[in-house]
GUFI-520741 format. One record per atom (N, C-alpha, C): x, y, z; atom name; residue number from 1; residue in three letters. Coordinates in steps of 0.1 Angstrom, whole numbers, plus 5000, padded with zeros to 4 digits. Example, Ala and Ser with C-alpha at 12.3 -4.5 7.8 and 13.67 -1.06 7.14 Angstrom:
BEGIN
TIKE     px     py     pz   atome   num   residu
TIKE   5132   4943   5078       N     1      ALA
TIKE   5123   4955   5078      CA     1      ALA
TIKE   5132   4967   5078       C     1      ALA
TIKE   5128   4978   5071       N     2      SER
TIKE   5137   4989   5071      CA     2      SER
TIKE   5129   5000   5079       C     2      SER
END
This chain:
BEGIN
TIKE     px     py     pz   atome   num   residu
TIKE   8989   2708   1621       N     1      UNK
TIKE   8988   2717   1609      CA     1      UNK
TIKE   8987   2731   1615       C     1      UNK
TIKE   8990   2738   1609       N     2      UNK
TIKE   8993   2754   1612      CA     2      UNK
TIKE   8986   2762   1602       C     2      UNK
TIKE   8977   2773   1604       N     3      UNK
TIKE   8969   2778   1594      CA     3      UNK
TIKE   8974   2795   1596       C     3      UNK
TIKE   8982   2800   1583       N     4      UNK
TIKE   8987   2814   1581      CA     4      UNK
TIKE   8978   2818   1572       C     4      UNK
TIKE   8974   2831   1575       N     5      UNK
TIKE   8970   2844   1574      CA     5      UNK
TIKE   8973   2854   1567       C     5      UNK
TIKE   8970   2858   1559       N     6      UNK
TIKE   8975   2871   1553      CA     6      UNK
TIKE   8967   2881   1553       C     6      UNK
TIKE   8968   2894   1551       N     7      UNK
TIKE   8959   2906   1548      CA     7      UNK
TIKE   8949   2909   1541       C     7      UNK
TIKE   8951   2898   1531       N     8      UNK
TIKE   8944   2900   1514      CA     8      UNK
TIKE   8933   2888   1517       C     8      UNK
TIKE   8937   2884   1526       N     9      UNK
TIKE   8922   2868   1532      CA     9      UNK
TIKE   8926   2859   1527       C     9      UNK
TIKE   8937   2850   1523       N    10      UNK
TIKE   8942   2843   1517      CA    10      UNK
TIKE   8948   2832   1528       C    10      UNK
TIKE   8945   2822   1531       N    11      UNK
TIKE   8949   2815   1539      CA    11      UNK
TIKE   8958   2801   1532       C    11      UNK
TIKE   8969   2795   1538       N    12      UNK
TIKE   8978   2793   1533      CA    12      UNK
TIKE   8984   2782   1551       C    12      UNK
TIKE   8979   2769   1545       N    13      UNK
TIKE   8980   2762   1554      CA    13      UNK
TIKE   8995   2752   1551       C    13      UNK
TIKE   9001   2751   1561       N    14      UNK
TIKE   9015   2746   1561      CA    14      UNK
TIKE   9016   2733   1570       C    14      UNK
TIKE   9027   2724   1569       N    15      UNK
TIKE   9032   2713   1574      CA    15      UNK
TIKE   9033   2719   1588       C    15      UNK
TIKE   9035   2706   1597       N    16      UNK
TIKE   9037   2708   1611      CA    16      UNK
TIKE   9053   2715   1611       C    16      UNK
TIKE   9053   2722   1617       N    17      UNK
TIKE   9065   2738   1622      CA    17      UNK
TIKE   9072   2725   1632       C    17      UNK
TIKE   9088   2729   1637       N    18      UNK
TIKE   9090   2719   1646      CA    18      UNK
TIKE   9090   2723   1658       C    18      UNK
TIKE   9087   2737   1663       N    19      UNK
TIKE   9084   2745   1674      CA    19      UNK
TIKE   9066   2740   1678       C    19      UNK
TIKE   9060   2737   1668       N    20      UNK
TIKE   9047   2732   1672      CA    20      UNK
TIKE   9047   2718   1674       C    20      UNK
TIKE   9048   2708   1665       N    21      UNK
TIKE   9056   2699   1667      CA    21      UNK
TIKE   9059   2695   1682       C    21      UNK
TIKE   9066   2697   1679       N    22      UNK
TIKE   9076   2694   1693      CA    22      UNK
TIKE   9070   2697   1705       C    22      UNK
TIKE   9062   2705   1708       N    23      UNK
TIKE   9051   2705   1720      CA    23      UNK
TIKE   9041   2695   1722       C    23      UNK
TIKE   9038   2691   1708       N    24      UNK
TIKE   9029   2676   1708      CA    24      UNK
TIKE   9034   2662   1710       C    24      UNK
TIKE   9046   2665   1702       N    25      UNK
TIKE   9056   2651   1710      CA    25      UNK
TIKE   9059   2649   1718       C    25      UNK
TIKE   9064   2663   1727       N    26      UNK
TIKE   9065   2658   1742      CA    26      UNK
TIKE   9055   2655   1751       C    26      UNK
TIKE   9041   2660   1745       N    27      UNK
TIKE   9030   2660   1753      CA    27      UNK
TIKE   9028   2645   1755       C    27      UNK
TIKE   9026   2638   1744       N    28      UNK
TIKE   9023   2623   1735      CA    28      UNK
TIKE   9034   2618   1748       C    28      UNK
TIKE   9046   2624   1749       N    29      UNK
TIKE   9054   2616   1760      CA    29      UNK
TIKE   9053   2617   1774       C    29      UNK
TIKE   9049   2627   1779       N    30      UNK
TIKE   9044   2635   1791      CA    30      UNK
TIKE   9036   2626   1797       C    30      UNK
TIKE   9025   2621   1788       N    31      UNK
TIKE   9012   2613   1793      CA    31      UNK
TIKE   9017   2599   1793       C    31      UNK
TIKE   9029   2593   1793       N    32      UNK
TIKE   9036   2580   1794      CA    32      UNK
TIKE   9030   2575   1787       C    32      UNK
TIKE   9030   2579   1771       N    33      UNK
TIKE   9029   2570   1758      CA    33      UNK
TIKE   9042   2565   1752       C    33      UNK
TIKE   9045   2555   1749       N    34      UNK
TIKE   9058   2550   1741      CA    34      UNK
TIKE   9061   2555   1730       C    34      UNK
TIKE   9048   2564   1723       N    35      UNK
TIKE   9047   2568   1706      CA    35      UNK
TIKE   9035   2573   1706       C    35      UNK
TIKE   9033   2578   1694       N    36      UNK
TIKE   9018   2585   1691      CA    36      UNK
TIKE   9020   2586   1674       C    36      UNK
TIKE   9003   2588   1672       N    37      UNK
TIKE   9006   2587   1651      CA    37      UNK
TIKE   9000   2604   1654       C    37      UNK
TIKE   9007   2606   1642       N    38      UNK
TIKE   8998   2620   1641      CA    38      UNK
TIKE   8989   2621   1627       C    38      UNK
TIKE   8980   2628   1626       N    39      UNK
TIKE   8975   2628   1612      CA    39      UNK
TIKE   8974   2638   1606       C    39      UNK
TIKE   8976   2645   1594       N    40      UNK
TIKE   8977   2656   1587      CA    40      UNK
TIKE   8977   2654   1571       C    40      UNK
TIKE   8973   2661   1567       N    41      UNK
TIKE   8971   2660   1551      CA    41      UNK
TIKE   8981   2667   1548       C    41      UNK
TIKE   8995   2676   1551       N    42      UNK
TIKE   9002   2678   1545      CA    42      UNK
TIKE   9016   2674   1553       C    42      UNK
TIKE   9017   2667   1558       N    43      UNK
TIKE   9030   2654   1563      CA    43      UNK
TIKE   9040   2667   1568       C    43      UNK
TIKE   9050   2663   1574       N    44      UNK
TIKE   9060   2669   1588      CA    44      UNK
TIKE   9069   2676   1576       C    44      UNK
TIKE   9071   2687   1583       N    45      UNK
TIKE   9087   2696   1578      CA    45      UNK
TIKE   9102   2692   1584       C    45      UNK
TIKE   9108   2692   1578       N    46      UNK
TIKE   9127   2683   1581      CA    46      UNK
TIKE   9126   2681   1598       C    46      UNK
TIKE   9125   2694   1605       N    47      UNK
TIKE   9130   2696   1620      CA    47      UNK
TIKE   9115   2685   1628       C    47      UNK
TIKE   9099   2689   1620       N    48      UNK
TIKE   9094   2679   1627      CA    48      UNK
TIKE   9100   2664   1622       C    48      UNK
TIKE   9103   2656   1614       N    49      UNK
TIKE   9102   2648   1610      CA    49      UNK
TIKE   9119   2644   1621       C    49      UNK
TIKE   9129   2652   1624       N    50      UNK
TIKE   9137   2642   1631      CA    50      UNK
TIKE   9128   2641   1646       C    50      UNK
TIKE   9122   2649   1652       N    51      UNK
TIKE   9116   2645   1664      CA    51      UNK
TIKE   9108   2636   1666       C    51      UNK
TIKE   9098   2636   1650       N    52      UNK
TIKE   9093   2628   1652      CA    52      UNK
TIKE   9099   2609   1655       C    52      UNK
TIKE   9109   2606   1647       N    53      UNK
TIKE   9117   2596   1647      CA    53      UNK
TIKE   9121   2596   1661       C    53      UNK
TIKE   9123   2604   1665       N    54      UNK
TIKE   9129   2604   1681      CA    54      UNK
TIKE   9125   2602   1692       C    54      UNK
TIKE   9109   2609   1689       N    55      UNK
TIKE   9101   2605   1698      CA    55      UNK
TIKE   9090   2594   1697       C    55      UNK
TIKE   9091   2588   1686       N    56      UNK
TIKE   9082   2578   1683      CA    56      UNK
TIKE   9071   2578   1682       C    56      UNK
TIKE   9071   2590   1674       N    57      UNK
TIKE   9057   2592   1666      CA    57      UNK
TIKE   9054   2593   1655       C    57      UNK
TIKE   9049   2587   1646       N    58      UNK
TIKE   9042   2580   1633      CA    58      UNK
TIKE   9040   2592   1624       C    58      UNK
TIKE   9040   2596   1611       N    59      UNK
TIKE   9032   2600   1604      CA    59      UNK
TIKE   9024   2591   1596       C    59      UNK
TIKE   9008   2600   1599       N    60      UNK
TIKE   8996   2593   1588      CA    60      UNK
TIKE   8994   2605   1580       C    60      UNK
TIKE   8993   2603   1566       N    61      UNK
TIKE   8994   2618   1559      CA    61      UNK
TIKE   8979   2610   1550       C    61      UNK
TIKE   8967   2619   1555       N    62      UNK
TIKE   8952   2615   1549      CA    62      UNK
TIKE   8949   2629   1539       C    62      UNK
TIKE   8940   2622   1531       N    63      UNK
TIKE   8938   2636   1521      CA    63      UNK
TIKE   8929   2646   1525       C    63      UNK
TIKE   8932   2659   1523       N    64      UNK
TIKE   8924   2671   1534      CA    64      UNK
TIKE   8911   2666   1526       C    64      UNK
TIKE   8906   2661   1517       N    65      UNK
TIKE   8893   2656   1509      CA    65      UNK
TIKE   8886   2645   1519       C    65      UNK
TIKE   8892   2642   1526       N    66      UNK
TIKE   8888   2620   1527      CA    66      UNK
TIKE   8871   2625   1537       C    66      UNK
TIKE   8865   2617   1534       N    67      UNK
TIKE   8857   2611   1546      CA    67      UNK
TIKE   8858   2600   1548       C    67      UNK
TIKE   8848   2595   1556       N    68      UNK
TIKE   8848   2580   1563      CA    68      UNK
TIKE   8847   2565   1551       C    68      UNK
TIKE   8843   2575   1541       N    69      UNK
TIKE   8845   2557   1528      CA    69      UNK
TIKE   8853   2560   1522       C    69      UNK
TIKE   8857   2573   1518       N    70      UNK
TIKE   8864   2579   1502      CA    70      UNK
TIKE   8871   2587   1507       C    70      UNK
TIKE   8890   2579   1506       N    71      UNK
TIKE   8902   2582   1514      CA    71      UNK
TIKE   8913   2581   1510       C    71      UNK
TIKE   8928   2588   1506       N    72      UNK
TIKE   8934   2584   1503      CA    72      UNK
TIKE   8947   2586   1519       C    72      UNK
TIKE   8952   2572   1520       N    73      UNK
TIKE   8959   2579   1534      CA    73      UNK
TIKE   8978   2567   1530       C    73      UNK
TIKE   8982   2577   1539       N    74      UNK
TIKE   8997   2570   1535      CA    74      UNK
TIKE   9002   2567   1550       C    74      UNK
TIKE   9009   2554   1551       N    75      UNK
TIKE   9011   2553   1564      CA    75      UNK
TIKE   9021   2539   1558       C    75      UNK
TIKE   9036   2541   1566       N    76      UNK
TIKE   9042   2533   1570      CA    76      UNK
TIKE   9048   2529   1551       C    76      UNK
TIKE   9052   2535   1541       N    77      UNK
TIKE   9053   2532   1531      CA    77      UNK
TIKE   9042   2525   1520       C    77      UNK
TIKE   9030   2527   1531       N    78      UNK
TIKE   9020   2520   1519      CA    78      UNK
TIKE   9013   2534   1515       C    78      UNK
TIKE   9003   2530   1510       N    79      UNK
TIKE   8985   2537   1503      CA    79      UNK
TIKE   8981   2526   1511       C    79      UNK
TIKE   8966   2539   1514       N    80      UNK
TIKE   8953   2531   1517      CA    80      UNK
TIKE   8944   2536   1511       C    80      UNK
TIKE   8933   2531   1502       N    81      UNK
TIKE   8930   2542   1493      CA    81      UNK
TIKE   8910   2534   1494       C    81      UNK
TIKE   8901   2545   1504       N    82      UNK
TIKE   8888   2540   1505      CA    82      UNK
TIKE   8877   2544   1491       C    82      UNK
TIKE   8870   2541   1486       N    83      UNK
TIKE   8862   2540   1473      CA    83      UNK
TIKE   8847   2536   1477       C    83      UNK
TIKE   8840   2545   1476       N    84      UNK
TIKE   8825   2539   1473      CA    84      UNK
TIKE   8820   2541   1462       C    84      UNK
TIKE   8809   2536   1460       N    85      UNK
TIKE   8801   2537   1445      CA    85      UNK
TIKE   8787   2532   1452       C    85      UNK
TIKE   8779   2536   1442       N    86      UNK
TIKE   8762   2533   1444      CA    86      UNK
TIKE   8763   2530   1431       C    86      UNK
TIKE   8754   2518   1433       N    87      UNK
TIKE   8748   2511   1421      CA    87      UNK
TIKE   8735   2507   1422       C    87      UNK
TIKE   8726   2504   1412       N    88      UNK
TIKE   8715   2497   1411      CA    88      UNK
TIKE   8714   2484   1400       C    88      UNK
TIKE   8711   2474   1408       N    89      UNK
TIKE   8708   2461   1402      CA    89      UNK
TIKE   8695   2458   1403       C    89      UNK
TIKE   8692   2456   1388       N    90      UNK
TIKE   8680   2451   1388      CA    90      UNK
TIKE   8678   2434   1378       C    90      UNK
TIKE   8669   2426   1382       N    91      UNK
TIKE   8671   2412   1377      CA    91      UNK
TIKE   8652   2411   1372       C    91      UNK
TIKE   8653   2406   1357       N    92      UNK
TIKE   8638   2399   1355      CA    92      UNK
TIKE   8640   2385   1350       C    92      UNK
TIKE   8630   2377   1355       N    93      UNK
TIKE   8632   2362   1351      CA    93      UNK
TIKE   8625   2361   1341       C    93      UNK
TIKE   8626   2351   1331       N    94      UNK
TIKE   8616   2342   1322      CA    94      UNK
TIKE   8619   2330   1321       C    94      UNK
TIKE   8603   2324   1319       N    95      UNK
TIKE   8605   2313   1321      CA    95      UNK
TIKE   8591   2305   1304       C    95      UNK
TIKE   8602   2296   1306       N    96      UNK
TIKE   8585   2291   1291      CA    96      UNK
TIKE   8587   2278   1299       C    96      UNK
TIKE   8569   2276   1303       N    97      UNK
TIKE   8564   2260   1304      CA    97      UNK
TIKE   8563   2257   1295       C    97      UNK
TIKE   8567   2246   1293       N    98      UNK
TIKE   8561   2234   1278      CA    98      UNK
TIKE   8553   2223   1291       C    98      UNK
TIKE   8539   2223   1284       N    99      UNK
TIKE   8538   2215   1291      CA    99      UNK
TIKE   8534   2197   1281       C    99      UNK
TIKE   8531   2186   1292       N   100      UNK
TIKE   8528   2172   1285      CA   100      UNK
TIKE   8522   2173   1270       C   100      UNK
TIKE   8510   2180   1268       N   101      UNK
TIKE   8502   2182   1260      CA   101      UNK
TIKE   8510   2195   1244       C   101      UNK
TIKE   8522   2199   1249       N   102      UNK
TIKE   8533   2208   1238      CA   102      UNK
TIKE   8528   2216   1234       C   102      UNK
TIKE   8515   2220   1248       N   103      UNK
TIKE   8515   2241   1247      CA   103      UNK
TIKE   8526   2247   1257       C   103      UNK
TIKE   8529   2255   1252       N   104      UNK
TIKE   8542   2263   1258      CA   104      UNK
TIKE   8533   2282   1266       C   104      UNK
TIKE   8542   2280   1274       N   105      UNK
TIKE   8535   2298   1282      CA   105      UNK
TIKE   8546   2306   1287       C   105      UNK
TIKE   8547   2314   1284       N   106      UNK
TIKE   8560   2323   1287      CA   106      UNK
TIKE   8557   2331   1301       C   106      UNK
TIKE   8562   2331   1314       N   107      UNK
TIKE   8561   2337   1325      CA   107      UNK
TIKE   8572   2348   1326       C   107      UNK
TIKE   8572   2362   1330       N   108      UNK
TIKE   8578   2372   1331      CA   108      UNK
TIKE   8576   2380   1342       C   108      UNK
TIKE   8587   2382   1348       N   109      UNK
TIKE   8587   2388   1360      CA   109      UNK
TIKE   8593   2401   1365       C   109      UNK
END
């Protein structure tokens, strides 16, 4: 990902450029990897996306939001999509003895 700048303080983050790009795919090859995934929350531009095919490396496009439970990520034509929640469960029992003699006692817990 590539982070532009303007004057006015406005920052304006873009897809991988294929001049940047393309430095990391050869690196990914450099180091005698067969392929590499990359990850980015805003997925490849045309010129990265044929290198990427070319040099066999993956796009994973994760949402600039995700942490480690709560995720939305795209990879390989699917969704993967992580969700937590907090809840509280709570349980009380009752119970009625009847006993031989057909007095009854209600226990609560």
């Amino acid at each position: 990902m590539v982070s532009l700048s303007w004057n006015v303080g406005v920052t304006h983050e873009v897809g991988f450029l294929k001049n940047n790009f393309g430095g990391l795919a050869y690196r990914i090859k450099d180091i005698g990897a067969q392929g590499g995934i990359v990850v980015s929350p805003l997925g490849f531009q045309v010129g990265a996306k044929r290198i990427a095919k070319k040099e066999h490396v993956m796009e994973v496009r994760l949402d600039p939001d995700s942490t480690t439970t709560n995720y939305i990520l795209q990879f390989l034509n699917s969704a993967f999509v992580g969700i937590s929640a907090r809840s509280k469960v709570s349980a009380s029992i009752s119970m009625i003895i009847t006993r031989n003699d057909g007095t009854t006692e209600i226990r609560e817990s």
